[in-house]
KOLRO-906334 format. One line per field, with one value per residue (C-alpha): residue number from 1; residue in three letters; z, x, y. Coordinates in steps of 0.25 Angstrom, whole numbers. Layout:
N
num (NUM|...)
residu (ALA|...)
c3 (Z|...)
c1 (X|...)
c2 (Y|...)
//
This chain:
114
num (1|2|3|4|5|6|7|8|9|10|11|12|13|14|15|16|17|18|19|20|21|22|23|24|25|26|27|28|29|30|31|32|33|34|35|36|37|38|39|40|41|42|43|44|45|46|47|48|49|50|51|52|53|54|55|56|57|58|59|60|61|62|63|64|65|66|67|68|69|70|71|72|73|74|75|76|77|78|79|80|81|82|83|84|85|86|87|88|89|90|91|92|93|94|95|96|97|98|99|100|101|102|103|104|105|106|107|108|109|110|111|112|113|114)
residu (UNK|UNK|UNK|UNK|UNK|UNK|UNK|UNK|UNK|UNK|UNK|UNK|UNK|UNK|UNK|UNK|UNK|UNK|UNK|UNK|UNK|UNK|UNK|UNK|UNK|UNK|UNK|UNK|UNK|UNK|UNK|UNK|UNK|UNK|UNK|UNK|UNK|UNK|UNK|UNK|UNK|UNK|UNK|UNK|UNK|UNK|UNK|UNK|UNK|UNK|UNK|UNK|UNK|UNK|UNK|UNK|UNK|UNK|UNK|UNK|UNK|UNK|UNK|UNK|UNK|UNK|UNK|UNK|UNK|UNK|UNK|UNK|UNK|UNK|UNK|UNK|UNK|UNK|UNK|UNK|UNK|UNK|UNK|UNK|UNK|UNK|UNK|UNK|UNK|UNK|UNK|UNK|UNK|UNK|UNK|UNK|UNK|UNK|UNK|UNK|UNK|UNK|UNK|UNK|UNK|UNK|UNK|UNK|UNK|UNK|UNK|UNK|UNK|UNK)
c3 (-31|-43|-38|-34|-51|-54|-55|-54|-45|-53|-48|-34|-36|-39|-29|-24|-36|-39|-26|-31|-41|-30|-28|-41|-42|-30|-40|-41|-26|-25|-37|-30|-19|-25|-33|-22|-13|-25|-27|-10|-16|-28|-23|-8|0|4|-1|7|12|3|-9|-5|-3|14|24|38|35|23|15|10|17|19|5|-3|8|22|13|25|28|38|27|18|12|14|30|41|56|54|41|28|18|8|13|24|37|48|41|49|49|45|33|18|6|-9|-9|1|-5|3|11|5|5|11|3|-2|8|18|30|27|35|45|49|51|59|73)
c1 (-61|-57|-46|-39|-40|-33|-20|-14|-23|-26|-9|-14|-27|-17|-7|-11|-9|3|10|7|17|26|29|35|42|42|45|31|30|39|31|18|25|30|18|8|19|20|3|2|13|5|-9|-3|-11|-12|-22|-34|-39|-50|-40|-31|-43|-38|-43|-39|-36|-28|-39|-28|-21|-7|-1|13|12|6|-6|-8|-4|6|13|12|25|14|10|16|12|-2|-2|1|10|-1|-15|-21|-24|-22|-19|-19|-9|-17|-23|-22|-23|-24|-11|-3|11|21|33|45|54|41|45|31|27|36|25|24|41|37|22|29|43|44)
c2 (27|37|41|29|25|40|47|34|27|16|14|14|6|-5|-4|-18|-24|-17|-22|-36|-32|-26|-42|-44|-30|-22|-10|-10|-9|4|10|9|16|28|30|31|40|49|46|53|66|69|70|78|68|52|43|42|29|28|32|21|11|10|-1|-2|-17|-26|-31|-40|-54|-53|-57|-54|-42|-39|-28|-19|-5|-9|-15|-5|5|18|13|22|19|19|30|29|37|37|34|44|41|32|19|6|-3|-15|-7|-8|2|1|6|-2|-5|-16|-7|-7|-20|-27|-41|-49|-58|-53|-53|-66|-68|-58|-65|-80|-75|-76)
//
């Protein structure tokens, strides 16, 4: 857990509160992004799944967003660009981050159409 609170963990301890923020500026949202892309450069590896606190499902409800890997800006067909390993698509991570142009409350549209 020590690592998670250095080098600017304390930054990624709070990427879910941060992307609270992501709704009011989404700014915030592309910051997070680039920060834990840069995060996966400079220490030559990606997170493991203890480090980015990984669960093979969303301890969360759907809310402003769907908070599950498949929904996620890092997921890719089963792997993530920043967390190691097989990464299933209904997971969630401490640093799952909405994709890029996924609107707040956008699932909501695409769970009641036809």
């Amino acid at each position: 857990m020590q690592r998670i609170l250095t080098m600017g963990g304390v930054r990624r301890a709070l990427t879910p509160l941060r992307n609270a923020l992501g709704i009011v500026n989404p700014d915030v949202l592309d910051q997070i992004r680039r920060e834990l892309r840069a995060q996966v450069v400079s220490q030559g590896r990606k997170f493991s799944k203890l480090e980015s606190l990984y669960l093979y499902f969303s301890p969360f409800p759907p809310g402003v967003w769907l908070y599950d890997c498949a929904n996620c800006e890092f997921y890719k067909q089963r792997t993530c660009e920043i967390v190691e390993g097989n990464i299933a698509p209904a997971g969630w991570c401490g640093f799952w981050v909405s994709r890029v142009g996924d609107k707040p409350l956008s699932w909501v549209k695409e769970a009641v159409s036809p």
